[in-house]
C-alpha positions as CSV (number, residue, x, y, z in Angstrom):
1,X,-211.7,109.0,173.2
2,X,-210.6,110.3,169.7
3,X,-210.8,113.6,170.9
4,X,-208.2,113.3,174.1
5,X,-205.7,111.3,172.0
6,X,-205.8,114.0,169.3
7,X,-205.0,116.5,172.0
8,X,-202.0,114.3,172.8
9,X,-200.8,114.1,168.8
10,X,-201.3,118.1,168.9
11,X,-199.3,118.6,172.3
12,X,-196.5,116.0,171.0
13,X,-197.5,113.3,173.6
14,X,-196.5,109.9,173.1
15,X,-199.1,107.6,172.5
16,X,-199.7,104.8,174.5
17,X,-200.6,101.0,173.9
18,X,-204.4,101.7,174.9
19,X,-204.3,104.6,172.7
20,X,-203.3,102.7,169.6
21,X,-205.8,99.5,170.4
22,X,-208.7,102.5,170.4
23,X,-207.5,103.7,167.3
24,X,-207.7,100.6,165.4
25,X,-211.3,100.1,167.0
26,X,-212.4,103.7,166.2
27,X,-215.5,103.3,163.2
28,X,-214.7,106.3,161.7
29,X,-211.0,105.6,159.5
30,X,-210.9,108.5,158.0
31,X,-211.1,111.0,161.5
32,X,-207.7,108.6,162.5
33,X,-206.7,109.2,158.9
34,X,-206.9,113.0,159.3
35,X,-205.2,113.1,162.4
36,X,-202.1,110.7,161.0
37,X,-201.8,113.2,157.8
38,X,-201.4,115.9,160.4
39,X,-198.7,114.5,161.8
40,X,-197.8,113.4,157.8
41,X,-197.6,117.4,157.2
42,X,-195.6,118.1,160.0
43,X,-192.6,116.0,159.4
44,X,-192.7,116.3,155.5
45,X,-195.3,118.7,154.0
46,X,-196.8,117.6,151.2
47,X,-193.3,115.9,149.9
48,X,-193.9,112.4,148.7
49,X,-190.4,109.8,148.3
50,X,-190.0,107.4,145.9
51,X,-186.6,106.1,144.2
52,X,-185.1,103.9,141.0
53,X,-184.9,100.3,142.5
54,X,-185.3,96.8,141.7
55,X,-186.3,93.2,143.4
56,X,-184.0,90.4,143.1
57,X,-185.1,87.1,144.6
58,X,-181.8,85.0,143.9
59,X,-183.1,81.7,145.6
60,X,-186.3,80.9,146.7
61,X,-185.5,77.5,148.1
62,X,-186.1,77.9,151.9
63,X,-185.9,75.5,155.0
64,X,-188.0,77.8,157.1
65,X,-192.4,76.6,156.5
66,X,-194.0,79.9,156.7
67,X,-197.7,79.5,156.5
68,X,-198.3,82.7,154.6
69,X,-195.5,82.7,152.4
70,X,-196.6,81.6,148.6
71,X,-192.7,82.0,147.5
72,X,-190.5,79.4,149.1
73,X,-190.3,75.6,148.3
74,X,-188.5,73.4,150.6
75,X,-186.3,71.7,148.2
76,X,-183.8,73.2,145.2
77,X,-185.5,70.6,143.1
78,X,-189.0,70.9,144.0
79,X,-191.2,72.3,141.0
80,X,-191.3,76.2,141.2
81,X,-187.8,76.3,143.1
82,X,-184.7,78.0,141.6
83,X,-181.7,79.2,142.2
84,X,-180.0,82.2,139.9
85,X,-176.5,81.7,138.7
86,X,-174.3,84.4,140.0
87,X,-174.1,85.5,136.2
88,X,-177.6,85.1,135.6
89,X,-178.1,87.5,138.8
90,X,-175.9,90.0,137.5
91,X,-177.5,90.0,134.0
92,X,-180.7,91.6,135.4
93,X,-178.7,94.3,136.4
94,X,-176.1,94.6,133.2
95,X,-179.3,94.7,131.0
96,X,-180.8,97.9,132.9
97,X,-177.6,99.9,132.5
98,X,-179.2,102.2,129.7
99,X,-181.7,103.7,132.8
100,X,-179.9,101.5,135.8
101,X,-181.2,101.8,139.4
102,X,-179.9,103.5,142.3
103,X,-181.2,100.5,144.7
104,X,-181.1,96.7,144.5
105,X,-182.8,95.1,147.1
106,X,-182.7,91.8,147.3
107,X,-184.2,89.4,149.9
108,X,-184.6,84.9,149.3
109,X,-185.3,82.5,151.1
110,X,-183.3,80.4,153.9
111,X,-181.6,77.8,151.3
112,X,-179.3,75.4,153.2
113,X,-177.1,74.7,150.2
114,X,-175.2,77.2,149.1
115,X,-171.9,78.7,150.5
116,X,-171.9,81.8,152.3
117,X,-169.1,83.0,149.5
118,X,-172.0,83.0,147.3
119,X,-173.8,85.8,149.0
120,X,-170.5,88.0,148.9
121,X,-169.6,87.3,145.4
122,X,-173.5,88.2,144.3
123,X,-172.8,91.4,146.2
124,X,-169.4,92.2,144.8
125,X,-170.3,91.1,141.6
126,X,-173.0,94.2,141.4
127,X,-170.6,96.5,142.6
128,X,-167.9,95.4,139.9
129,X,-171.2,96.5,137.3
130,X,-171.9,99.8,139.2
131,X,-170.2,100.7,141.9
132,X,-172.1,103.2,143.2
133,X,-174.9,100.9,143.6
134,X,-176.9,100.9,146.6
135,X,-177.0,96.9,148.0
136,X,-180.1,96.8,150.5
137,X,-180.0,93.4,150.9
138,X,-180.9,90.2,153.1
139,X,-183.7,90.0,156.1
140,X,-182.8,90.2,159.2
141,X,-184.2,86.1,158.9
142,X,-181.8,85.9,156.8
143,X,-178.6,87.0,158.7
144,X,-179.6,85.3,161.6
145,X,-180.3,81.9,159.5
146,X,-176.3,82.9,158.0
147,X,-174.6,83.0,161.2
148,X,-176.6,79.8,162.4
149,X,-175.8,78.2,159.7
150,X,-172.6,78.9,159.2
151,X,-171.0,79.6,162.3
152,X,-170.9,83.0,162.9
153,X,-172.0,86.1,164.9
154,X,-174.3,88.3,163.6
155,X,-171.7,90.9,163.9
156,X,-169.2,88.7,161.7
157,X,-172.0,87.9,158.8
158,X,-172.8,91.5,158.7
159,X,-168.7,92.7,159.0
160,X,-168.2,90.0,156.0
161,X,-171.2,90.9,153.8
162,X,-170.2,94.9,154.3
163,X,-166.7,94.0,152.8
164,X,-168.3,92.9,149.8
165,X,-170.7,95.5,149.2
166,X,-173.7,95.3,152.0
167,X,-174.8,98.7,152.5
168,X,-178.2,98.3,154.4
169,X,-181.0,96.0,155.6
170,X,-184.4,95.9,154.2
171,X,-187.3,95.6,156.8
172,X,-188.8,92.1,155.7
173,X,-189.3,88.9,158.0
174,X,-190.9,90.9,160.7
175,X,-194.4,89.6,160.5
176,X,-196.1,90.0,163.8
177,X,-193.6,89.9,167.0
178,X,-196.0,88.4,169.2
179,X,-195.2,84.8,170.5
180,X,-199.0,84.1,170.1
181,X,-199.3,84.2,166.2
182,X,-195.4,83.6,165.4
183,X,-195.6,80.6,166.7
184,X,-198.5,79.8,164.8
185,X,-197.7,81.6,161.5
186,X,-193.8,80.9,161.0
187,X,-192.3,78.5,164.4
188,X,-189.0,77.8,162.5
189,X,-187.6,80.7,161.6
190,X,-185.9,83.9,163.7
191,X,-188.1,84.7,167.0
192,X,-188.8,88.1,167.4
193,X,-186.1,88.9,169.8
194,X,-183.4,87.3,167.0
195,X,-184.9,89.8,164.5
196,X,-184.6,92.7,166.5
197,X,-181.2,91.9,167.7
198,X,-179.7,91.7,164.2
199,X,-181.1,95.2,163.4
200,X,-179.7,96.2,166.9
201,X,-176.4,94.9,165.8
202,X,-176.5,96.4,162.8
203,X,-177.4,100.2,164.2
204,X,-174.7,99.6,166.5
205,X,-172.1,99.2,163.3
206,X,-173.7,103.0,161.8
207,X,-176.0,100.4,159.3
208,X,-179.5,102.1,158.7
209,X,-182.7,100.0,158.1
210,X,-186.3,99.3,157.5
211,X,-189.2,97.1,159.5
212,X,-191.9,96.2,158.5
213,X,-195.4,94.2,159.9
214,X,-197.2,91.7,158.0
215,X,-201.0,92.5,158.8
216,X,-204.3,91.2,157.9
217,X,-203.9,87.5,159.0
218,X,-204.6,85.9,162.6
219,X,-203.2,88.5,164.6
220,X,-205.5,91.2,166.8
221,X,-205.3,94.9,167.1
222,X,-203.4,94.7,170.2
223,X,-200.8,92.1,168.6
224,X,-200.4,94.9,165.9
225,X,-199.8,97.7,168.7
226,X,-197.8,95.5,170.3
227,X,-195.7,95.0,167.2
228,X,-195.1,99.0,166.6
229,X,-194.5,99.6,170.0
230,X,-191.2,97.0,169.9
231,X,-190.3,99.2,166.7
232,X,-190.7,102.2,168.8
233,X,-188.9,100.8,172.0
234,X,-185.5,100.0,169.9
235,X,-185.5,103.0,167.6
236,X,-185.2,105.0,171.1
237,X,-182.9,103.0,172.3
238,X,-180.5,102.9,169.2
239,X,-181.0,106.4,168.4
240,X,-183.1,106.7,164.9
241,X,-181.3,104.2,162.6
242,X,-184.7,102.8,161.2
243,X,-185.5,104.9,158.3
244,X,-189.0,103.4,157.8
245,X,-191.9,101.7,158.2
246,X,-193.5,99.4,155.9
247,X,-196.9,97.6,156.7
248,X,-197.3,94.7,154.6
249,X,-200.6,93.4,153.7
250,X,-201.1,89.9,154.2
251,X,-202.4,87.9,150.7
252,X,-203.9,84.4,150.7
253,X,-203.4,82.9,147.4
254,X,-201.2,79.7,147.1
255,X,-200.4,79.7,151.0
256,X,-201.2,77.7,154.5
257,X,-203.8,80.3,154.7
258,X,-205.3,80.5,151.6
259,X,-208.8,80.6,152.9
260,X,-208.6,83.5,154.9
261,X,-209.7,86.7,153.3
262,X,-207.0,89.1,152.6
263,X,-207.1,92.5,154.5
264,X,-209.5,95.2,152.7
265,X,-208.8,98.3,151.7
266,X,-210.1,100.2,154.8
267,X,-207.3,97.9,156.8
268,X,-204.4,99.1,154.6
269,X,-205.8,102.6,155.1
270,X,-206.5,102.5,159.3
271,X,-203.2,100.3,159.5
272,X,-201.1,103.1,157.7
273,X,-202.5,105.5,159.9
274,X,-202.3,104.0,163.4
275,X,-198.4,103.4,162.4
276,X,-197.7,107.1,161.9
277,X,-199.2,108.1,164.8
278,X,-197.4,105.5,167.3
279,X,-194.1,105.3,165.4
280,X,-193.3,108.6,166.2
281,X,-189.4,108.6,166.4
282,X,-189.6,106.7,162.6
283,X,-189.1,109.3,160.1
284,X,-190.7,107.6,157.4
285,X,-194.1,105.6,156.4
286,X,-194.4,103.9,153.2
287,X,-197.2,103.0,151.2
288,X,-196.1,99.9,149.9
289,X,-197.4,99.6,146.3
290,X,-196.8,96.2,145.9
291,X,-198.8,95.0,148.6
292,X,-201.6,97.3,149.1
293,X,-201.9,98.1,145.0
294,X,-200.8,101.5,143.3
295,X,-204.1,102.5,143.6
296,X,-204.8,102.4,147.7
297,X,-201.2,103.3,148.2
298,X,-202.0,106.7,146.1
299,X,-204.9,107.3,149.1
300,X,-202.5,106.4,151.7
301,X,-200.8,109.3,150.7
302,X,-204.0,111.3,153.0
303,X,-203.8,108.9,155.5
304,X,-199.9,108.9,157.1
305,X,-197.7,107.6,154.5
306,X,-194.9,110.2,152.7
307,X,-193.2,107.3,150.8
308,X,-194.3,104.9,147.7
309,X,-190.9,102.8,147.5
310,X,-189.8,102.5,144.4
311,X,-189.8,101.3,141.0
312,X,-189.4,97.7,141.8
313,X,-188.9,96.4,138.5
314,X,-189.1,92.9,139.3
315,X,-191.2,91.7,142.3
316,X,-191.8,88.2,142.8
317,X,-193.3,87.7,146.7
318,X,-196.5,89.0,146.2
319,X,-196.7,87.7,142.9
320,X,-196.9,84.2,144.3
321,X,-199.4,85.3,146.8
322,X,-201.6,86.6,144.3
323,X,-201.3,90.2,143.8
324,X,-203.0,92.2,141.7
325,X,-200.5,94.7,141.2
326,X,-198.2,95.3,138.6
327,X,-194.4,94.0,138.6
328,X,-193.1,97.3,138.4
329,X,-194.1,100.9,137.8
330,X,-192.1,103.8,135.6
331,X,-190.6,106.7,137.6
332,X,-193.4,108.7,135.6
333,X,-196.4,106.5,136.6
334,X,-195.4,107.1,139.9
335,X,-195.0,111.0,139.6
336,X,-198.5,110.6,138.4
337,X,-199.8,108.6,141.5
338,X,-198.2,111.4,143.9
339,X,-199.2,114.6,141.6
340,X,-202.7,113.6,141.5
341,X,-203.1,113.2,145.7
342,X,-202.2,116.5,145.7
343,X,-198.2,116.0,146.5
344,X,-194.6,116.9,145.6
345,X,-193.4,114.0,143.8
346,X,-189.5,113.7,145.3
347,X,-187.2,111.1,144.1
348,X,-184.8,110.1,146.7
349,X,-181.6,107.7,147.6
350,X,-181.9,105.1,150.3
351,X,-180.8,107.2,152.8
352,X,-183.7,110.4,151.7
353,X,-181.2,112.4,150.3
354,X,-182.7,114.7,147.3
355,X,-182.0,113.5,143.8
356,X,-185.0,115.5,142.0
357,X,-188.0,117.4,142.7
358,X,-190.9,117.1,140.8
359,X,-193.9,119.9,140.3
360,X,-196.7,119.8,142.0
361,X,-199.5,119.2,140.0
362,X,-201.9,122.6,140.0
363,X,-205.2,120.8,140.3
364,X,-205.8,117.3,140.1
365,X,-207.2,117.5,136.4
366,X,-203.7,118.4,135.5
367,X,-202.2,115.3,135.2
368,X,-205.1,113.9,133.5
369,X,-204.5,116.5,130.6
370,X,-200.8,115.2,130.3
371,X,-202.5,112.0,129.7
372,X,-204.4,112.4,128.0
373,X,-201.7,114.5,125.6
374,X,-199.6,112.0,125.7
375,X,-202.5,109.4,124.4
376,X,-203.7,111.8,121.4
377,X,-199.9,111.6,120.3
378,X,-199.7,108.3,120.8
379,X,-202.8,107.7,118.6
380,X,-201.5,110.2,116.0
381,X,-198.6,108.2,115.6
382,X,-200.7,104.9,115.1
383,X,-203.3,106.6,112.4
């Protein structure tokens, strides 16, 4: 069966749903992995994207009762919940201004109290500091919970938040689409069909975004083919404003879930793959660092994925869920990830245009010896 869909990738076929359900059953991952890095090479070579970005969770007070989400507490007073000042949000960016980021992305949960002025202030207000600041901001959960909750369309949040500095959506809140685990996993938030309509909405204003599946949980192969194949319906039909794809792994700790086993390694790996080889009208895959580690994100690179994110900075989701990665990574740690899978390290704007190449490393070895340079100095310095 491998064999006829692989003649399909090569001929430029589309895949179909039966095709992808067989891929995620297939035993050997890293045949589908080879096949998805074809595909990888084709569309990008060996150039890997990253950018300078940072997480800001403003609020983490949300009325929505995910059962996999370790972040959000129902109540502003509840222990663990808070609330940033607008000044206080601000700050994280004023005190990064020596090496500032290109990106802020910024997603919270579904608080009931505040006023909606205080999401266009918060995105003025980081304009006033840098106004060339790219604002990625705000779930599509999120604009649909705005215009319930305060009376609007999700034409008029988005028209409103784009005065004050919006300048695309992040792909969070998707989880699985299927009504047969989001009614299980997250019944009181946006259906599927509300999520993809904001993100329809916003294509149909010129706004580009991401998407993203949370995998690893409940949910079956075929509700993750399902899932991709919605992605891949509305990218054809808005014409190519998603920019990428983010799989999400799904982590226990502290959650409605908590004794499930998170996904392993292998998951993250096929699951990468499998989306690169039925999103094929989404330019981009990321490896998502956060959520699969720096350290299966850096295979991933071999199996489908051409992007690492970013920076980050300040992460605070997966934290709470009990992630083992770091809260951030340096712009040279992650030239160092990509250099030593073998790719161009390119750092990128939201929108993929070029802001520097970096070399490729000659042999993997290579960037060990800058290492381990950089370590003799270091120790020279301490003795």
């Amino acid at each position: 069966m491998l064999e006829a869909i692989a003649d399909k990738v090569k001929r430029g076929e589309r895949l179909s749903f039966d095709d992808g359900v067989t891929l995620f059953r297939h035993p050997d991952v890293v045949a589908v992995g080879q096949l998805a890095n074809g595909v990888r090479e084709r569309l990008h070579g060996d150039r890997t994207y990253f950018n300078r970005n940072m997480r800001i969770e403003v609020t983490n007070v949300c009325v929505a009762s995910c059962l996999f989400c370790s972040f959000a507490k129902l109540e502003e007073h509840s222990p663990g919940a808070h609330t940033m000042s607008l000044a206080d949000a601000w700050r994280e960016l004023e005190v990064r201004m020596d090496d500032p980021p290109a990106e802020i992305h910024i997603v919270n949960g579904l608080h009931p109290g505040l006023p909606f002025s205080y999401y266009e202030e918060l995105l003025s207000g980081f304009k006033r500091i840098k106004p060339d600041i790219h604002m990625k901001c705000f779930t599509a959960v999120e604009i649909h919970f705005f215009a319930q909750h305060y009376g609007m369309t999700h034409t008029e949040v988005l028209e409103r938040l784009r005065r004050a500095g919006l300048d695309s959506l992040p792909g969070g809140g998707a989880e699985i689409f299927h009504p047969e685990v989001r009614t299980r996993i997250s019944h009181d938030k946006a259906t599927a069909d509300e999520y993809l309509e904001v993100h329809r909405v916003a294509h149909k204003l010129g706004m580009r975004t991401n998407t993203t599946m949370l995998y690893g949980h409940i949910e079956t192969f075929e509700h993750r083919v399902d899932h991709l194949l919605r992605i891949r319906a509305l990218q054809d039909e808005a014409g190519g404003p998603f920019q990428a794809f983010i799989p999400l792994a799904f982590h226990p700790d502290g959650n409605g879930m908590r004794n499930m086993p998170a996904p392993t390694a292998i998951d993250a790996l096929r699951t990468v793959a499998v989306s690169r080889l039925l999103l094929d009208n989404v330019p981009h895959v990321k490896a998502y660092w956060v959520s699969m580690t720096p350290e299966v994100a850096q295979i991933a690179l071999r199996f489908g994925a051409d992007d690492l994110d970013g920076t980050i900075v300040h992460e605070t989701i997966y934290k709470a869920a009990g992630s083992r990665s770091p809260s951030g990574l340096s712009v040279e740690q992650l030239v160092r990830l990509v250099q030593e899978a073998g790719r161009m390290p390119v750092e990128r704007d939201t929108f993929y245009n070029v802001v520097r190449e970096y070399p490729r490393a000659t042999l993997p070895e290579s960037a060990l010896k800058v290492r381990d340079r950089k370590a003799n100095k270091h120790l020279e310095v301490l003795s």
